[in-house]
MARTILUM-356032 format. One record per residue (C-alpha): residue number from 1; residue in three letters; x, z, y. Coordinates in steps of 0.001 Angstrom, whole numbers, plus 500000, padded with zeros to 6 digits. Layout:
@pos=NUM, code=ALA, u=X, w=Z, v=Y
...
This chain:
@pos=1, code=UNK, u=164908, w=137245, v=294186
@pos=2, code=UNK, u=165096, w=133970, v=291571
@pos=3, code=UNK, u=167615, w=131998, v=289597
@pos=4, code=UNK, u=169590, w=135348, v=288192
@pos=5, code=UNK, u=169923, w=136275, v=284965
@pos=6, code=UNK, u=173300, w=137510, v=282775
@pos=7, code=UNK, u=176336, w=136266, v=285022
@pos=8, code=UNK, u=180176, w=137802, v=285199
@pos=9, code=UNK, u=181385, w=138614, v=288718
@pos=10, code=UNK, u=184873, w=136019, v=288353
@pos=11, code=UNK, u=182107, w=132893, v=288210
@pos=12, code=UNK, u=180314, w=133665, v=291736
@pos=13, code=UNK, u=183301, w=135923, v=293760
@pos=14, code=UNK, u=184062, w=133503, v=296462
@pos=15, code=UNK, u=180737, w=131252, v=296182
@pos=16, code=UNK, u=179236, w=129653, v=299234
@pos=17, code=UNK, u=176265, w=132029, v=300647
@pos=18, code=UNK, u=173601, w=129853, v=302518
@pos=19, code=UNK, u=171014, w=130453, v=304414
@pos=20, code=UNK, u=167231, w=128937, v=304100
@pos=21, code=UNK, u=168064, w=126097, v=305862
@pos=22, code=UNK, u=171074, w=125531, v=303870
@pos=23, code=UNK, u=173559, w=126566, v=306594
@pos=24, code=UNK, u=176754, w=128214, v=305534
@pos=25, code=UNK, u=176874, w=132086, v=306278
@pos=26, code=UNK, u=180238, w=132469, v=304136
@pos=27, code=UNK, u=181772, w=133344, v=301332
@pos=28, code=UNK, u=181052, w=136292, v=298741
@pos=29, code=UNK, u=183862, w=138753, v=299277
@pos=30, code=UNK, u=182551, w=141626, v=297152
@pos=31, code=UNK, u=179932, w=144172, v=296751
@pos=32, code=UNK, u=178661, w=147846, v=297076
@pos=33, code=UNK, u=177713, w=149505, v=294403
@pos=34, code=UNK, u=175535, w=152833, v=294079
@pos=35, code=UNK, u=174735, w=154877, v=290992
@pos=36, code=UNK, u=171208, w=153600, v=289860
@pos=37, code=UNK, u=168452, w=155177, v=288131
@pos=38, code=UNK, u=169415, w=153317, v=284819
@pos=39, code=UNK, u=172654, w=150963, v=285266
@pos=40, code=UNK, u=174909, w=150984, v=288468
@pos=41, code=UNK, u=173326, w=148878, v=291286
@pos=42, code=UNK, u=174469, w=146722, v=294159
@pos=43, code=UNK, u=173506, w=147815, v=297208
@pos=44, code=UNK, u=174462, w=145357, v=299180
@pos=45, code=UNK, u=176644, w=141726, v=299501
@pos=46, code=UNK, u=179820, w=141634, v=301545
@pos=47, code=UNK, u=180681, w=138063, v=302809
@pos=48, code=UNK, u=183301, w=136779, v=304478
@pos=49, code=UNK, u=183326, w=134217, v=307132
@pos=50, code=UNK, u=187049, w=133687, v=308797
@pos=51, code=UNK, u=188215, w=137444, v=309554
@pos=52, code=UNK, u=184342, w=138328, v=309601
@pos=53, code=UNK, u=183084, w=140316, v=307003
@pos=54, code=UNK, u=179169, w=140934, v=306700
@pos=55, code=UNK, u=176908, w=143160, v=304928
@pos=56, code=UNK, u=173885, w=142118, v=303260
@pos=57, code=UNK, u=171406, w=144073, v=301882
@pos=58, code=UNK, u=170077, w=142979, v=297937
@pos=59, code=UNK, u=166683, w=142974, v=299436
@pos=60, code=UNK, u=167662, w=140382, v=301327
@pos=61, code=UNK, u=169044, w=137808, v=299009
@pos=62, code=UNK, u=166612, w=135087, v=297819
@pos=63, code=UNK, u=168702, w=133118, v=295311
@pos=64, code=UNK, u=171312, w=134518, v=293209
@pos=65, code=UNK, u=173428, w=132100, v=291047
@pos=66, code=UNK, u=176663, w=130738, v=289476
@pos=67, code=UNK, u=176633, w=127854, v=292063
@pos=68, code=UNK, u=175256, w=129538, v=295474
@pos=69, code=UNK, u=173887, w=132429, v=296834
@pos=70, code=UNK, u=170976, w=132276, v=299475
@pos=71, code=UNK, u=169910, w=134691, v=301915
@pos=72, code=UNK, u=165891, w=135386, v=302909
@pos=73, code=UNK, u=165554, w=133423, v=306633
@pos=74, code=UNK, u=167897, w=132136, v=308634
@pos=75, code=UNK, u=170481, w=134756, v=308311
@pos=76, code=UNK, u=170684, w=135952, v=311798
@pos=77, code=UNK, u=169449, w=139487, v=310894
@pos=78, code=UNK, u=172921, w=140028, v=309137
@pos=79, code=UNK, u=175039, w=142583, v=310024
@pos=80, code=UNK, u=178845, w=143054, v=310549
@pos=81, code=UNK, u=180097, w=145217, v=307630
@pos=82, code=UNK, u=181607, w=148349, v=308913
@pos=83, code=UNK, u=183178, w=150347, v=305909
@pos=84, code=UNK, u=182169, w=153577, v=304860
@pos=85, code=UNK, u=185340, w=156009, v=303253
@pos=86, code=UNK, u=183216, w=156974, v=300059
@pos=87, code=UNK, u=181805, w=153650, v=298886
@pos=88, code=UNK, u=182489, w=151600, v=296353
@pos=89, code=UNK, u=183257, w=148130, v=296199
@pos=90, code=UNK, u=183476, w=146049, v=292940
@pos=91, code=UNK, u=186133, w=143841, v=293157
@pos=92, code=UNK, u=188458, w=146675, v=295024
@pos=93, code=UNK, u=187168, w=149876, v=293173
@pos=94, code=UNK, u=186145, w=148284, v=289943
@pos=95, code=UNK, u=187827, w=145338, v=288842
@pos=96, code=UNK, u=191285, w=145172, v=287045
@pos=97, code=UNK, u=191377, w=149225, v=287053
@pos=98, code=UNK, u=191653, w=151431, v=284130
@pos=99, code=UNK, u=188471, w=152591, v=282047
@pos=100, code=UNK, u=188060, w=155312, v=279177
@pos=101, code=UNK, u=186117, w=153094, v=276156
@pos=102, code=UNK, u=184457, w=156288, v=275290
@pos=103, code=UNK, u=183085, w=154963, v=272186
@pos=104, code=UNK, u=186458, w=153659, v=271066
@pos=105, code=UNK, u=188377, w=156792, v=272417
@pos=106, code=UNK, u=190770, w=154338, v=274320
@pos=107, code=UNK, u=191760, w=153392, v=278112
@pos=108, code=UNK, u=191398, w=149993, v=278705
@pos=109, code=UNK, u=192207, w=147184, v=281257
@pos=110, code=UNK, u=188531, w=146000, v=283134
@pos=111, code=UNK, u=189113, w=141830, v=283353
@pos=112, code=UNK, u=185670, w=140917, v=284153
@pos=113, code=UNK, u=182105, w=142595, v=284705
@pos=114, code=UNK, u=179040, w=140606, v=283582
@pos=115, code=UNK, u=176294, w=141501, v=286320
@pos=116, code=UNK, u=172305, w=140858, v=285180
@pos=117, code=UNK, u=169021, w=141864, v=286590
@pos=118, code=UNK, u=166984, w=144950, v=286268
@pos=119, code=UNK, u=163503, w=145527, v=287848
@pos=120, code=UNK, u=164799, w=142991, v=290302
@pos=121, code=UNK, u=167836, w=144845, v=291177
@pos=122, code=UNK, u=171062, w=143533, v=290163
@pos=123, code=UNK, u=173611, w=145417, v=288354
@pos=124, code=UNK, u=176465, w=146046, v=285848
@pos=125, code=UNK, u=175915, w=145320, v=282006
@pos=126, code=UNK, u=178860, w=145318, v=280528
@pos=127, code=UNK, u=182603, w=145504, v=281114
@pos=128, code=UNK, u=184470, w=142312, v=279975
@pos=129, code=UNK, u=188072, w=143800, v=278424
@pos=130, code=UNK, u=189268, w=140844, v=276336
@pos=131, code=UNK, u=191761, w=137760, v=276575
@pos=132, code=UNK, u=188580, w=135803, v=277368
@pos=133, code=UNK, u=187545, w=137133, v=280639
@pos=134, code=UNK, u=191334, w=137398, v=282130
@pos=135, code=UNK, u=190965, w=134101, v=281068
@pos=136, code=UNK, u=187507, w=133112, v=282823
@pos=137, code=UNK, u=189453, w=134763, v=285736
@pos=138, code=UNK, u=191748, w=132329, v=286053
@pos=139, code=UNK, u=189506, w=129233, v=285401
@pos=140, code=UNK, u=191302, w=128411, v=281713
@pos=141, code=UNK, u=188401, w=129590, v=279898
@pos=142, code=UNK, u=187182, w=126727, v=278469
@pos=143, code=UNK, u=190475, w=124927, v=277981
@pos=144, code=UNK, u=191437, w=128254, v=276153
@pos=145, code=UNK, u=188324, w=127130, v=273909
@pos=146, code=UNK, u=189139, w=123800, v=273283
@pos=147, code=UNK, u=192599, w=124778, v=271852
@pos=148, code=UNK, u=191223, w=127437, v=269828
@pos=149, code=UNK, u=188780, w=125139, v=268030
@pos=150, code=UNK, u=191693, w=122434, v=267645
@pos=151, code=UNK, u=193358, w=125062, v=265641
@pos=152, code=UNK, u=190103, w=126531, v=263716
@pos=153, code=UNK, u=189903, w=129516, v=265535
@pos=154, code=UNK, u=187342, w=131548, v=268006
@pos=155, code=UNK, u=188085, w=133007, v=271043
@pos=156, code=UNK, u=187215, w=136479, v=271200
@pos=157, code=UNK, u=184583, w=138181, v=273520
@pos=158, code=UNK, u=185496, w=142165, v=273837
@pos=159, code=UNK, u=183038, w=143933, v=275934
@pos=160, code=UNK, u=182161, w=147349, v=276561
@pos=161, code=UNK, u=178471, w=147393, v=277458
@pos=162, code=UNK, u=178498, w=150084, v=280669
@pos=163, code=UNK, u=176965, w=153305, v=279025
@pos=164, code=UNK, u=180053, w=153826, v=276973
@pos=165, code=UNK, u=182508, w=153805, v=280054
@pos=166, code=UNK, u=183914, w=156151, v=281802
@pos=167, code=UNK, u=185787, w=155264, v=285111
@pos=168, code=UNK, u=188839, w=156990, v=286101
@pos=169, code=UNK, u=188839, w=156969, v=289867
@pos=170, code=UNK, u=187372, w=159479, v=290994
@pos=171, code=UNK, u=184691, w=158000, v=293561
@pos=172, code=UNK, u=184377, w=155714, v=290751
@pos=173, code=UNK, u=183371, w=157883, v=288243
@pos=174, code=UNK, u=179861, w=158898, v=289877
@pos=175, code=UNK, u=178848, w=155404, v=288610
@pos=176, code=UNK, u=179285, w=156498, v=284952
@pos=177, code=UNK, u=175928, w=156807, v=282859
@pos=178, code=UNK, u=174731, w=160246, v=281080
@pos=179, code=UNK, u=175625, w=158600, v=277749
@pos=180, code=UNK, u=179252, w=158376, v=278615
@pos=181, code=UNK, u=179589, w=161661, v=280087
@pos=182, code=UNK, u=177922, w=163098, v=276884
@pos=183, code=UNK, u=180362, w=160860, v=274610
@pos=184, code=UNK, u=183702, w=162090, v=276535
@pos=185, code=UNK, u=182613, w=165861, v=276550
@pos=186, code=UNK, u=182040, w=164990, v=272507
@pos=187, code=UNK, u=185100, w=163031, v=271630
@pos=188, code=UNK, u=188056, w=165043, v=269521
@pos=189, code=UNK, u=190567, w=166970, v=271929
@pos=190, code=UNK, u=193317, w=165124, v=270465
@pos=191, code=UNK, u=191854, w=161871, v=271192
@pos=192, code=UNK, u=191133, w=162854, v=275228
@pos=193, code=UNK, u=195087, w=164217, v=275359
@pos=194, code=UNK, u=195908, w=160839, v=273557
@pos=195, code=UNK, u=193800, w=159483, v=276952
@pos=196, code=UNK, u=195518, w=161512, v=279454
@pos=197, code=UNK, u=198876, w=161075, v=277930
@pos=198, code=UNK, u=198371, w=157308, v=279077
@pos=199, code=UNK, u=196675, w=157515, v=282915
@pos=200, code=UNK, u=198031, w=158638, v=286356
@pos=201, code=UNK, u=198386, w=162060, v=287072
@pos=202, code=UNK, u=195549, w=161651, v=289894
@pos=203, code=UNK, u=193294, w=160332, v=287077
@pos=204, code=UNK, u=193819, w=163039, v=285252
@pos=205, code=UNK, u=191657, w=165057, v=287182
@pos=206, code=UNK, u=188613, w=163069, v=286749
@pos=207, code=UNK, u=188754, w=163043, v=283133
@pos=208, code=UNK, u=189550, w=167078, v=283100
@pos=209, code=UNK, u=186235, w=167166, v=285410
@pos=210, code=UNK, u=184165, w=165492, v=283313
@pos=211, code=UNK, u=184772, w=167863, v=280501
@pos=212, code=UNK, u=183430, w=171717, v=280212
@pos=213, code=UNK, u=186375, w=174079, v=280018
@pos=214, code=UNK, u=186885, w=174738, v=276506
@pos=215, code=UNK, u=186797, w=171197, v=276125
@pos=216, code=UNK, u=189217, w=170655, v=278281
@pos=217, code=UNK, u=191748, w=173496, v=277031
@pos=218, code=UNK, u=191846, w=172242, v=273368
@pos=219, code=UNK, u=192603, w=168459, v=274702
@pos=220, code=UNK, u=195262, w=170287, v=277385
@pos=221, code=UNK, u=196723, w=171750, v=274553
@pos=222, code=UNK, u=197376, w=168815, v=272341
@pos=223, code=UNK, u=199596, w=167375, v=275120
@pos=224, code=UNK, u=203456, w=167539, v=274912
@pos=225, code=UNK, u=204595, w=170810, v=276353
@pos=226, code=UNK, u=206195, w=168626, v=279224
@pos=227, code=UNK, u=202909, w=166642, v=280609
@pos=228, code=UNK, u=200724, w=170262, v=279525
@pos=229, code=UNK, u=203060, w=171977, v=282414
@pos=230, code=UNK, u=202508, w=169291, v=284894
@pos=231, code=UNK, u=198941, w=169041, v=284407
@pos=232, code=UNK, u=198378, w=172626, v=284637
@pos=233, code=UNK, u=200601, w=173244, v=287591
@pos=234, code=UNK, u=198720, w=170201, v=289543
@pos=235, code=UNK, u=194772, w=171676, v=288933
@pos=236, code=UNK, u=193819, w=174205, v=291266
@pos=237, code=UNK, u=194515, w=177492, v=290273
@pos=238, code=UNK, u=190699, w=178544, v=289576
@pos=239, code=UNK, u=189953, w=175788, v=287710
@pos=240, code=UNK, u=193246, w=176387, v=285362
@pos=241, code=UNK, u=193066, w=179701, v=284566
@pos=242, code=UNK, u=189255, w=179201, v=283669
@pos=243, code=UNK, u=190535, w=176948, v=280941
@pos=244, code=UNK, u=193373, w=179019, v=280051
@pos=245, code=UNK, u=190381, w=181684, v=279484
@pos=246, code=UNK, u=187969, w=179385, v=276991
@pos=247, code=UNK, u=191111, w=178979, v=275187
@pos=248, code=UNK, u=192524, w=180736, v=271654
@pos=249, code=UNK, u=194953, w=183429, v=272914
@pos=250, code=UNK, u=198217, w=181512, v=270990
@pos=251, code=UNK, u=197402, w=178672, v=272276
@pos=252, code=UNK, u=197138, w=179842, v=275896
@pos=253, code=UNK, u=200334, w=181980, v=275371
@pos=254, code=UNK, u=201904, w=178326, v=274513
@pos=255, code=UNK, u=200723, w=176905, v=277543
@pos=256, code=UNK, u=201884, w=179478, v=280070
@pos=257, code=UNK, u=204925, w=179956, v=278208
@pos=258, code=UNK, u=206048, w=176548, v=279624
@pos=259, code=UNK, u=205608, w=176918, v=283046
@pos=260, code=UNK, u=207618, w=178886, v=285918
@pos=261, code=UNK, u=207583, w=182579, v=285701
@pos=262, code=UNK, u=205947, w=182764, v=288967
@pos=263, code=UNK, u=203142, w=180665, v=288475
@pos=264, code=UNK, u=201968, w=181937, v=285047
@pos=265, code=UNK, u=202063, w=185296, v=286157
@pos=266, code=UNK, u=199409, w=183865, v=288963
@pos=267, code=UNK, u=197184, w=182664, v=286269
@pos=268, code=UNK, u=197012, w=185407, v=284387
@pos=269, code=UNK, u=196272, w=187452, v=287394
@pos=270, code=UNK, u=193055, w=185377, v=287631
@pos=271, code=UNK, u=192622, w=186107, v=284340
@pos=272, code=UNK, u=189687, w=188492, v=282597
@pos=273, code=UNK, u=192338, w=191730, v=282270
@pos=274, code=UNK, u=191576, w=192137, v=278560
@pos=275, code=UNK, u=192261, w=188426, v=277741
@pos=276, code=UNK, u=195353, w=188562, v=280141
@pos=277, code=UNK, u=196894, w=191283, v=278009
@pos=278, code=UNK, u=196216, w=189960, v=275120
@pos=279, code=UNK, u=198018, w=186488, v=276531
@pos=280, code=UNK, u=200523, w=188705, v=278023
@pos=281, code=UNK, u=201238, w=190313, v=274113
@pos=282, code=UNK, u=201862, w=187414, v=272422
@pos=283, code=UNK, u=204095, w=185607, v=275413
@pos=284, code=UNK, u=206736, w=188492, v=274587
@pos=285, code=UNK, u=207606, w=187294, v=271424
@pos=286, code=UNK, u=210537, w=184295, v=270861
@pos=287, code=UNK, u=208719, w=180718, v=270455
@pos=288, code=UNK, u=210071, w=179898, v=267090
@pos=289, code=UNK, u=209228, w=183525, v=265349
@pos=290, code=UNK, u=206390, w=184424, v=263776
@pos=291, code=UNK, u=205028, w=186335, v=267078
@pos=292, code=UNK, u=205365, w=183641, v=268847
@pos=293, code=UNK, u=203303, w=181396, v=266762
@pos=294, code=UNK, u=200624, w=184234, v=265647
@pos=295, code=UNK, u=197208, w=184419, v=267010
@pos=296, code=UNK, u=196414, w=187969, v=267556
@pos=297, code=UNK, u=192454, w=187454, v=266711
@pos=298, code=UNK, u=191619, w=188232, v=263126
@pos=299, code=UNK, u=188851, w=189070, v=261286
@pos=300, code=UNK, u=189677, w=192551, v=260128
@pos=301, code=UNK, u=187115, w=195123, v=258084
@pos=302, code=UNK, u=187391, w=199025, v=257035
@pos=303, code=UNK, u=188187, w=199143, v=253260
@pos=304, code=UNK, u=184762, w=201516, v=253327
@pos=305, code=UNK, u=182449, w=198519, v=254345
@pos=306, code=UNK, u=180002, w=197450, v=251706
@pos=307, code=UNK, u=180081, w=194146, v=251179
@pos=308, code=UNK, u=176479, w=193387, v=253199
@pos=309, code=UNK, u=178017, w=195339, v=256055
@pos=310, code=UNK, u=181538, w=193230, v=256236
@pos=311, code=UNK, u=179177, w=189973, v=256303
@pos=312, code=UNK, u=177731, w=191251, v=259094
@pos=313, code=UNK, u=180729, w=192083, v=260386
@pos=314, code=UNK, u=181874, w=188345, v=259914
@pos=315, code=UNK, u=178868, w=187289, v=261935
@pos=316, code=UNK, u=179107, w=189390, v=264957
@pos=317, code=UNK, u=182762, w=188044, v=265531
@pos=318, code=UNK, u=183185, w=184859, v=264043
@pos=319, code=UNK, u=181920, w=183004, v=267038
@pos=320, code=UNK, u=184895, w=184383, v=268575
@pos=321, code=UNK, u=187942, w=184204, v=266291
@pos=322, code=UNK, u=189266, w=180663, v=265020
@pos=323, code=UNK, u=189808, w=181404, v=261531
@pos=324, code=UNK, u=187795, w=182881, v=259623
@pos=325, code=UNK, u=188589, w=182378, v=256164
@pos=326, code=UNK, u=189662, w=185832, v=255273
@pos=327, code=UNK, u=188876, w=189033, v=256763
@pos=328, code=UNK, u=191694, w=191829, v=256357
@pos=329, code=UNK, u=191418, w=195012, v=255445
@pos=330, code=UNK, u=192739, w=197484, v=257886
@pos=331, code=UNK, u=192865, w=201328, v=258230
@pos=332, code=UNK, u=192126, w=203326, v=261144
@pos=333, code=UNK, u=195575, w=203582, v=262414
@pos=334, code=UNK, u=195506, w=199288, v=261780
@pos=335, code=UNK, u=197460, w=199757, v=258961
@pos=336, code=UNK, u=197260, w=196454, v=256228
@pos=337, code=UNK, u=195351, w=197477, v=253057
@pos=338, code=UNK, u=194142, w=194141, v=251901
@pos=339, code=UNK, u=192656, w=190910, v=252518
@pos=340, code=UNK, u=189073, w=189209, v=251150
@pos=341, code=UNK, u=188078, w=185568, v=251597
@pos=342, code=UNK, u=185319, w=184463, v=253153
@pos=343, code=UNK, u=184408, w=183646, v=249750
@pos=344, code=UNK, u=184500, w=186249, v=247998
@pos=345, code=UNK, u=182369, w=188058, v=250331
@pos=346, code=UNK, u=179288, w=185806, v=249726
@pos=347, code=UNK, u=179655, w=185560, v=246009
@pos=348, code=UNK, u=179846, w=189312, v=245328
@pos=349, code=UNK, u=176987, w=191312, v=245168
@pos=350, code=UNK, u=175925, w=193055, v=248616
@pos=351, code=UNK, u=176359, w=197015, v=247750
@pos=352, code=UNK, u=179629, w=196609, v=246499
@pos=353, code=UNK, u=182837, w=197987, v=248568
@pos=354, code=UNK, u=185173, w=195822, v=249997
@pos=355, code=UNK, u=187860, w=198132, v=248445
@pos=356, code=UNK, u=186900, w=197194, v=245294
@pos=357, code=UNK, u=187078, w=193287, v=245614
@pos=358, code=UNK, u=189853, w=193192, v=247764
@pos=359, code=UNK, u=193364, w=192067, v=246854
@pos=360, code=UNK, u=196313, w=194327, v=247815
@pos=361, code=UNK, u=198606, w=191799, v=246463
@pos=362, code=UNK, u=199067, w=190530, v=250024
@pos=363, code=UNK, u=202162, w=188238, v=251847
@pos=364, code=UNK, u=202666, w=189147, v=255168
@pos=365, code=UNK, u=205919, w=187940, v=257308
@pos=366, code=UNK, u=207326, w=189787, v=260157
@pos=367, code=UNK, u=206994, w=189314, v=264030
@pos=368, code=UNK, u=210531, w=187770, v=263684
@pos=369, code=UNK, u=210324, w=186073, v=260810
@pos=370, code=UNK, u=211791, w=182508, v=261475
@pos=371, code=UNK, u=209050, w=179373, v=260749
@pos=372, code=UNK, u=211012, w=178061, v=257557
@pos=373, code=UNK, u=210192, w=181325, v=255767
@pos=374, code=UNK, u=206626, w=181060, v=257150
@pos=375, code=UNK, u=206084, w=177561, v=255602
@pos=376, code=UNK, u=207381, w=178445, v=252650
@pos=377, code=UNK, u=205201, w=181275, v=251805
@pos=378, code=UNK, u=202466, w=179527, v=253197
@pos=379, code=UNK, u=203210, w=176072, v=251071
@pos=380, code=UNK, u=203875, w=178313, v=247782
@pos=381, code=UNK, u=201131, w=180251, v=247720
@pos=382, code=UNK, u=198469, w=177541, v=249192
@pos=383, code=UNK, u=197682, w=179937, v=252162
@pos=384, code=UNK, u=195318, w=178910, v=255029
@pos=385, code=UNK, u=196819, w=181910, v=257609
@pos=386, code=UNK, u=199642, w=184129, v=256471
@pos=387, code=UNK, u=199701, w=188199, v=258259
@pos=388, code=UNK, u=202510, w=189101, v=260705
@pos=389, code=UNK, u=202764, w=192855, v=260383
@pos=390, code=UNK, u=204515, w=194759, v=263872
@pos=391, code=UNK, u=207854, w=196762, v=263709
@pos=392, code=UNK, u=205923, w=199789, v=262468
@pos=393, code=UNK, u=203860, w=197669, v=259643
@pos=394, code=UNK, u=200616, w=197361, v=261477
@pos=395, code=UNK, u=198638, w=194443, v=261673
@pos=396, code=UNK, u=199810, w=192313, v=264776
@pos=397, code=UNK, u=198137, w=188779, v=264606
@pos=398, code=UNK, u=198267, w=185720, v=261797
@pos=399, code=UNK, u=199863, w=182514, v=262173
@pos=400, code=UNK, u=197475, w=180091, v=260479
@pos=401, code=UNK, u=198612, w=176694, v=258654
@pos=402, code=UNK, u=197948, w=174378, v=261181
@pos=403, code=UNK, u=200414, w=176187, v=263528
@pos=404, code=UNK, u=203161, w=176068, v=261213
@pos=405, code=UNK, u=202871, w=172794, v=260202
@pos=406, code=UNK, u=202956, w=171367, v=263993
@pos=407, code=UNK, u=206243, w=172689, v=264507
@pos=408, code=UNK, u=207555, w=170568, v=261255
@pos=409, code=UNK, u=205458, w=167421, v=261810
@pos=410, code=UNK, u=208150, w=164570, v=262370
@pos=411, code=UNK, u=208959, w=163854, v=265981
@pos=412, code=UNK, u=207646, w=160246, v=265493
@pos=413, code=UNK, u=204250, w=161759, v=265239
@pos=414, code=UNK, u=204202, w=164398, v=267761
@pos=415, code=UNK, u=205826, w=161777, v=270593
@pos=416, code=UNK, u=203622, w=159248, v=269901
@pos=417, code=UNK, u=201720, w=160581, v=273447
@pos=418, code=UNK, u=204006, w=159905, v=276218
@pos=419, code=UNK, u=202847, w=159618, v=279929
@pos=420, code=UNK, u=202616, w=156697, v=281628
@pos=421, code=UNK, u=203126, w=156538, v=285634
């Protein structure tokens, strides 16, 4: 195959394909695309002759250009195109949907696709996302140019080269490259729930698939507690109460706290039975007390530990817990004797006792303490986490900075993420 090198789809959809002999076989009406070995490849040419539509395999194709297309022979060997349910077209599937710019964390608008060879195959570069190629669409292209330099400006080009996108249909999405998949699983969770908060529900699903479960919980979780439910409540039950597993047990407690009765109770009956509990705990507590916004994992150490033995301590269940800037001391019984930083730990030498360098000088809140006195013990004495001690005194959880300070973010902020239908 000659005469093809870099070329957008808008500038040969609906070109005259010819035959050797120059005879009209129609007009290109699309093409099928297949995941390739590097970039996404076309399979084959669909063109269109009256109500006939035929299918033409790339091998097949002789000359491939802005002005015509040519088929090897006379054309005869063509076949009528009978559609298959799971293929995908470019100009249907492809063109003018919605795409995750995984290296700008954004969903954008496809306009145009510029198409170039590779070992002889043809396939897709680069997505075209700009003003530019809605404008090549149209055929205003290069009167959009001529105005722009009559006022001493440039026209834009915005592409996305293809390894960087991620589609959101999900037949679609099999023609996304390793490099994308990697990027997405990589991004920040409140950038992917920034993503979701602005698809379809049934795209939804193909982004949550293309992310491992933890992943996927931590982006879940950054949603407003409105589109969290509905997400949720549309994934099969398996899959959500896997995620609701990977995930810290507050934040899980959040989650299921906002759905009906009857269908968190069937999650958590998926659940591991020791995590469920745990869930289970912390969903018994008001949403705007203390308990309701502590995480019951801690770091916690026997006032008898040297110091080597609480590190190791620290290392055996960090991987675990999310904070672990302090480790509290606790009795037997889980009674609060102190806390040590993480700090402190590392700095002093490794045969002392933890009782000696700890600090019993400790503010702790209540399970039903309300979040205004939370902040402001936390704000006046600079605390990352602050205890929350049960109705007998025992250690019951901590609610950590972070968690406080979402509830008094300004609205403005936290509704910034609203979904789009």
């Amino acid at each position: 195959m000659v005469g093809m090198n870099e070329l957008f789809l808008s500038s040969v959809l609906g070109k005259t394909v010819i035959n050797e002999q120059g005879q009209e076989i129609g007009k290109l009406w699309d093409m099928i695309m297949v995941p390739g070995e590097v970039i996404p490849e076309v399979s084959h040419l669909l063109v269109k002759k009256h109500k006939q539509i035929f299918s033409i395999p790339w091998q097949e194709i002789s000359l491939f250009t802005h002005v015509v297309i040519s088929v090897i022979g006379d054309g005869k060997q063509i076949r009528n195109y009978v559609s298959d349910k799971g293929e995908i077209l470019v100009k249907r599937d492809i063109l003018d949907k919605q795409i995750v710019d995984v290296n700008g964390a954004k969903v954008v608008r496809i306009n145009d696709l510029k198409l170039g060879s590779h070992k002889n195959l043809l396939g897709i570069f680069s997505a075209d996302i700009g003003l530019r190629g809605l404008l090549r669409r149209l055929g205003y292209e290069l009167v959009a140019d001529k105005i722009a330099v009559t006022f001493n400006k440039e026209l834009p080009t915005q592409e996305i080269s293809w390894e960087y996108v991620q589609p959101l249909e999900q037949n679609v999405s099999r023609l996304a490259l390793t490099m994308a998949r990697e990027q997405m699983a990589e991004m920040h969770p409140a950038d992917i729930a920034q993503i979701i908060s602005n698809i379809s529900h049934k795209q939804i699903q193909t982004v949550l698939d293309s992310l491992d479960t933890e992943t996927a919980g931590e982006a879940i979780h950054e949603l407003e507690p409105e589109l969290r439910s509905q997400v949720i409540s549309q994934l099969d039950s398996e899959q959500a109460s896997d995620i609701l597993e990977e995930m810290e047990a507050d934040e899980a407690a959040d989650v299921l706290g906002d759905l009906p009765e009857e269908k968190a109770k069937e999650l958590l009956g998926l659940m591991d039975i020791e995590e469920a509990e745990e869930i289970q705990e912390l969903m018994e507590h008001e949403d705007d007390t203390a308990g309701g916004l502590m995480n019951n994992d801690f770091l916690s150490i026997s006032p008898d530990f040297t110091v080597d033995e609480a590190l190791s301590q620290v290392k055996l269940l960090a991987a675990d817990i999310e904070t672990v800037y302090y480790a509290y001391v606790v009795d037997e019984k889980e009674n609060l004797l102190g806390v040590v930083s993480l700090k402190e730990l590392l700095v002093t030498p490794p045969t002392s006792l933890v009782a000696e360098i700890m600090s019993d000088n400790l503010k702790t809140v209540k399970v039903d303490s309300e979040p205004e006195d939370i902040l402001e013990l936390i704000a006046k004495y600079n605390l990352i986490a602050i205890p929350v001690l049960d109705g007998e005194g025992k250690m019951a959880g901590i609610v950590t900075v972070d968690d406080i300070l979402e509830m008094f973010l300004p609205f403005a902020l936290k509704r910034k993420r609203q979904p789009k239908y």
